[in-house]
N, C-alpha and C positions, 0 to 999 in steps of 0.2 A: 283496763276494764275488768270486774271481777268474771272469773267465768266458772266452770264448774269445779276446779280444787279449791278454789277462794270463798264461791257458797259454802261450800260443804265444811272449812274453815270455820266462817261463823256460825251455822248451823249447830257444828261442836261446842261452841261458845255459849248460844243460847241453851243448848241440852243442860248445860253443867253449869249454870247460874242460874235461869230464869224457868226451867220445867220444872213444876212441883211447889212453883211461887204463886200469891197473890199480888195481884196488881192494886194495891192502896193510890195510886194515881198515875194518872195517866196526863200529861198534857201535850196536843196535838198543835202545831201550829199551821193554818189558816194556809193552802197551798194550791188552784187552780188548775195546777198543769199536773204534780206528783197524785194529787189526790183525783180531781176532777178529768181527768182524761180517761182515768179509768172505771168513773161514774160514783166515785165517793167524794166525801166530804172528810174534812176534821174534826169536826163537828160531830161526823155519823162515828168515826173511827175512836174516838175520844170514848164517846157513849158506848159503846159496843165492847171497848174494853174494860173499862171501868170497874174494880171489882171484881173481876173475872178473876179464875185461876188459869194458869198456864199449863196445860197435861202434854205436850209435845212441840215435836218441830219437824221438819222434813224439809225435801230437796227434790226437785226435779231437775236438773240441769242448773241452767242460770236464775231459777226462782226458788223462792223458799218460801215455807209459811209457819205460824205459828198455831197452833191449835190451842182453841180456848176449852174453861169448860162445858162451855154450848155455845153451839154457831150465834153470830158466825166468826169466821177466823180471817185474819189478815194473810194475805198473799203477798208476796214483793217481789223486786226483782232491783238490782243497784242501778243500771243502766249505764251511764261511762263512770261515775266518778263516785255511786252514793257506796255508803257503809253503814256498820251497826256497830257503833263504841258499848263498851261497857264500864264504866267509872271505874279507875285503878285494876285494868288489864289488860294484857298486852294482845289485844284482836286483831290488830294489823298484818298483812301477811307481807309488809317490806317495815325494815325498820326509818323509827324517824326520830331525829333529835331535836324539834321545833317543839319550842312550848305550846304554840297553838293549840298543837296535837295533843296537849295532856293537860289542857282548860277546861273545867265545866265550869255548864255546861257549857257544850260544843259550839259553834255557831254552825248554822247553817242545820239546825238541825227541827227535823218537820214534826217527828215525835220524841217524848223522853217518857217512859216506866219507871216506876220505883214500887219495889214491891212491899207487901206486908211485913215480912218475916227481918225478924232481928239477928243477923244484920243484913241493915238491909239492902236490896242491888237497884243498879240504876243504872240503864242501859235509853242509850239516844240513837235512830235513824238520821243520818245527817247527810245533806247531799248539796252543794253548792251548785249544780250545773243545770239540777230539775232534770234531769233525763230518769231518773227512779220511777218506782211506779208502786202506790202505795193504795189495795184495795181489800174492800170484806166482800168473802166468798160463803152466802149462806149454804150452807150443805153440811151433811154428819161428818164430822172430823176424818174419820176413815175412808172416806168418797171424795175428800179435795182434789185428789188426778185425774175425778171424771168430769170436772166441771172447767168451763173456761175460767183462768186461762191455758193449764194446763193440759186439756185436752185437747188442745188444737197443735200441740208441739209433738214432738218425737221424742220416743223411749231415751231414756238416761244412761249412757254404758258403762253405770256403775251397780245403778238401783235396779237397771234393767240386764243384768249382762246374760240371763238367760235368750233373752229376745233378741240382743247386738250380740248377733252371733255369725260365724261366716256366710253359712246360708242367705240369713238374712241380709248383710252386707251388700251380698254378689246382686242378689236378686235389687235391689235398691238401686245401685250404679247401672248395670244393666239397664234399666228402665228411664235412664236419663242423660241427657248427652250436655252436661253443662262441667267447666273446670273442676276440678276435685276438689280445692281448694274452695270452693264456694260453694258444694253439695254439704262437703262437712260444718261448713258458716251457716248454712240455713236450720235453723231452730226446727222448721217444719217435720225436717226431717232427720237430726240426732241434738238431744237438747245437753246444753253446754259448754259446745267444743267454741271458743273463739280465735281469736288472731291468733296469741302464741300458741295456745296450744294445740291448733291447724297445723301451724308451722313445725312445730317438734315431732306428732306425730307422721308428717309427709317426709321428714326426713330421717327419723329411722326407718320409714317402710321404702327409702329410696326412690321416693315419686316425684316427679315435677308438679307443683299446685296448678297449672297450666293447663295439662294435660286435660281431654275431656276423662268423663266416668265412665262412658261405657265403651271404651278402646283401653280400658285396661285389664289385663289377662289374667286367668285363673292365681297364677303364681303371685302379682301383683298385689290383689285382693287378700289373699289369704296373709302375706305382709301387712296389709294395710291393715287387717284386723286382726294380727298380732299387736303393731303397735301403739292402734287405738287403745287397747284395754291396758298395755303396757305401761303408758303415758300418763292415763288416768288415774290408773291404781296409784302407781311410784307417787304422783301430785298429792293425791288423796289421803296416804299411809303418810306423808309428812306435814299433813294439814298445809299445803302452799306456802309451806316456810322457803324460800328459793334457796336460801344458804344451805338447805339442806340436799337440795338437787344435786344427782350424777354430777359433777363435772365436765362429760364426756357430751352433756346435753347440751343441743344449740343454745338455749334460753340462757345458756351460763356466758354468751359473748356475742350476743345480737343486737346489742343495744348502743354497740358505736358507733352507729350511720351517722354521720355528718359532725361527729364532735373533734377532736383535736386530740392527738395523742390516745387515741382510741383504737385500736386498726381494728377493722371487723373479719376478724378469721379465725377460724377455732386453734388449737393447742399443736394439730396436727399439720399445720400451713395450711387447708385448704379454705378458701375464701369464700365471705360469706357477701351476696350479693342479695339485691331488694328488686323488687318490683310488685306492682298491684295486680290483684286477684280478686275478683268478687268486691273492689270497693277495698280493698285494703292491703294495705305494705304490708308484704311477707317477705322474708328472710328465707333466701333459696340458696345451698352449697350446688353450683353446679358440679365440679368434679363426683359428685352420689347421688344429685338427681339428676337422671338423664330422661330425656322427653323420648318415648319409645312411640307413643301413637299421636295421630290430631290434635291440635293444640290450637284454643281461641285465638291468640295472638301470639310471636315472639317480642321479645323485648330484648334488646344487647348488653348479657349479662356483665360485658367487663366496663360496661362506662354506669356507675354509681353517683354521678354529680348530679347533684337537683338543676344544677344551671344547662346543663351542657346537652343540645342535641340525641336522643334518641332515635335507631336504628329502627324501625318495626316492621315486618312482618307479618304477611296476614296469609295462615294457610288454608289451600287449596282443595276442593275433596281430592283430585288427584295424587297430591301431598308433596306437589309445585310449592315455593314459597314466591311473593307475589309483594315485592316492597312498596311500604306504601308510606309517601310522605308527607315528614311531619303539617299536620293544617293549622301549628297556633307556632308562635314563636315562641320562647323561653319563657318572656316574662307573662307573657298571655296563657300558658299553657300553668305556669305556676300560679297567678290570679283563679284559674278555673278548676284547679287543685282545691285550692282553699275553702272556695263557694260550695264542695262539693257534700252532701247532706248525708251520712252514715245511716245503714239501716240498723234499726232497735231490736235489741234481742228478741221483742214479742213482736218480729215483724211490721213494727207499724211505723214509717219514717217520722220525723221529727226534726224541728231546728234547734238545734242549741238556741236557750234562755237564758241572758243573764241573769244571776240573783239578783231578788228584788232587794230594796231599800227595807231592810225591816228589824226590830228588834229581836232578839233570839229569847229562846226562851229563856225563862226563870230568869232574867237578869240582863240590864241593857249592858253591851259592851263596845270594847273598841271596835272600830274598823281593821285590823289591823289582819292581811291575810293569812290563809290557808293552806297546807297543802293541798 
C-alpha cells in the first residue's frame, strides 16, 4: 500500500511532467465506488478537467492533489493497490519486469490525461482493486488542507515537521491509551505513516507496537520522535526507491514470513518475528523491542507458523499476565483472518471489490493480468 514516501514519489512525478501542462484530454472511465463513494462522478471529473491547466501538486500524508487553474481540483488517495503511470517513465517505487506494466494504455485504469504541449505527456490513475478514491474539492487552490478530506486527518511529519514535533508528540500519546502501533496507523491523528513504515520507525525508536501510548516515558517519546522524522526524511530524500534504503533497515529483510529459503532476521542474527496490531502484521525484532509498560495483548513471539497454536496473554492492570485460551482452532481462526475487512486510510472501512468486467480505456484489450 502506497504510504507517505510513495505519495510524495508520485507527487515528484506529477511536479515535473504535468505542472505547467494543459490538459487537451481528459478521459475518465465510468467508476461507482472510486468515484462515487466520495460523491463524484466521471463524468463530473472528466468535465472539470477538461482544458484546464495544471499549476501544482501537494501532499498531505497518504493523499495528494492536483491543483488546477480554477477549482475545483482533484484529490486522491491510492488505497491498497492504486497508482499514477505516466507513459514511458519509471513512477513505480519497486521495480517490475512484466509487460503488463509498460502497456498503454494501462488497464484498470479510471482516468488518462494528455496534455497540450509538444511533446506531449500522458499520465493514467490506474487501480484494479477500487479501494482509491478519486474526488473534486471546490475551494482556492491554496486552501485544499482546510477542506475535507484533508482536514479531518493529522499534520504530515514532513510538510508539517514544525507541528510533529516532541512536545506535541508527548502531549498526543499522553492523552490516549491505545497500542503505539495503532496511534501512529490512525490517519486522524499523524497522516501517512502505514504498516511498514509503523514498523521501521517502532524499531529504531526500540518500542514494542503493543505497548500502550500512554505508559511510555519521557526518554521513549523523545526516541520515538527522533525516529519518526528520521524514517520519513531518509524514505522521502530517496523518493521510495527501496534499493536505495539503509541496509541496516527492517524494510530491507521483512518480507520472508512464510516463504521458503527466506529466513526472516536481519544481517546481525537477531530475528524478525510478526504479529498483529491495530488490524495489521507488523514485523517486531524482539531482542530491541522490549515491552517496558501495559501491553493490549501478548502474543508468543518465538512461534511464527500461520498453522500452529498461539500462546496469548491478556495483561492485567496489576501487570499479572492472565492466559487466555485459544477460542477458534487453526483452521477457523485462519478462515476468520481472511474475512477480516482493513481500515482505509481516510478512516472509512470498505470491502474489497473486484474489478469489474470492462473495457479500459482508449482501446479494448486482453484479459491478461496485472500486477
Amino acid at each position: 500500500m502506497p504510504e507517505l514516501a510513495e505519495v510524495a514519489r508520485i507527487v515528484h512525478f506529477i511536479r515535473q511532467h504535468l505542472v505547467g501542462k494543459t490538459l487537451a484530454k481528459v478521459q475518465a472511465q465510468h467508476d461507482d465506488i472510486v468515484y462515487g463513494k466520495v460523491g463524484t462522478s466521471a463524468a463530473e471529473f472528466q468535465k472539470a478537467m477538461q482544458g484546464k491547466k495544471i499549476v501544482g501538486a501537494g501532499q498531505q500524508g497518504k493523499y495528494f492533489w492536483i491543483t488546477m487553474s480554477s477549482p475545483p481540483h482533484a484529490v486522491m488517495h491510492f488505497g491498497m493497490a492504486g497508482w499514477l503511470k505516466i507513459k514511458d517513465e519509471d513512477t513505480y517505487y519497486y521495480r517490475s519486469d512484466k509487460p503488463a506494466d509498460k502497456e498503454w494504455p494501462p488497464k484498470y485504469a479510471k482516468f488518462i490525461l494528455e496534455t497540450k504541449e509538444d511533446p506531449k505527456t500522458e499520465a493514467a490513475f490506474v487501480d484494479a482493486r477500487r479501494l482509491s478514491r478519486i474526488r473534486l474539492v471546490d475551494c482556492p487552490g491554496d486552501q485544499i488542507r482546510k477542506y475535507t478530506p484533508l482536514k479531518e486527518n493529522g499534520p504530515d511529519p514532513v510538510a508539517d515537521k514544525d507541528i510533529v514535533n516532541e512536545a506535541w508528540l508527548m502531549e498526543k500519546l499522553k492523552s490516549k491509551r491505545v497500542p503505539i502501533k495503532a496511534l501512529l496507523l490512525d490517519q486522524v491523528n499523524i497522516s501517512g505513516i502505514g504498516n511498514w513504515m509503523g514498523d521501521e520507525i517502532l524499531y529504531h525508536a526500540k518500542i514494542h507496537p503493543e505497548q500502550y501510548s500512554n505508559t511510555l516515558n519521557d526518554d521513549q517519546i523523545k526516541e520515538l520522535h527522533k525516529s519518526l522524522h528520521y524514517v520519513c526524511s531518509t524514505a522521502l530524500d530517496v523518493l521510495a526507491d527501496s534499493e536505495k534504503f539503509p541496509e541496516h533497515w527492517l524494510f530491507k529483510h521483512r518480507w520472508g514470513k512464510g516463504k521458503k529459503n527466506h529466513p526472516t532476521t536481519l544481517p546481525n542474527g537477531d530475528k524478525i518475528t510478526f504479529l498483529t496490531v491495530g488490524g495489521r502484521t507488523s514485523a517486531v525484532v524482539p531482542a530491541v523491542q522490549k515491552k517496558t509498560g501495559a501491553v493490549a495483548k501478548e502474543v508468543d513471539e518465538d512461534d511464527t507458523s500461520a498453522n500452529s497454536k498461539r500462546k496469548r496473554t491478556v495483561k492485567e492492570e496489576d501487570g499479572s499476565d492472565v492466559e487466555e485460551k485459544p477460542k477458534l482452532k487453526a483452521a477457523e481462526s485462519k478462515k476468520k483472518r481472511k474475512s477480516t475487512v482493513k481500515k482505509e486510510e481516510d478512516n472509512e472501512e470498505e470491502k474489497e471489490v473486484k474489478p469489474p468486467v470492462e473495457a479500459p480505456i482508449g482501446r479494448r484489450r486482453s484479459t491478461r493480468s496485472r500486477k
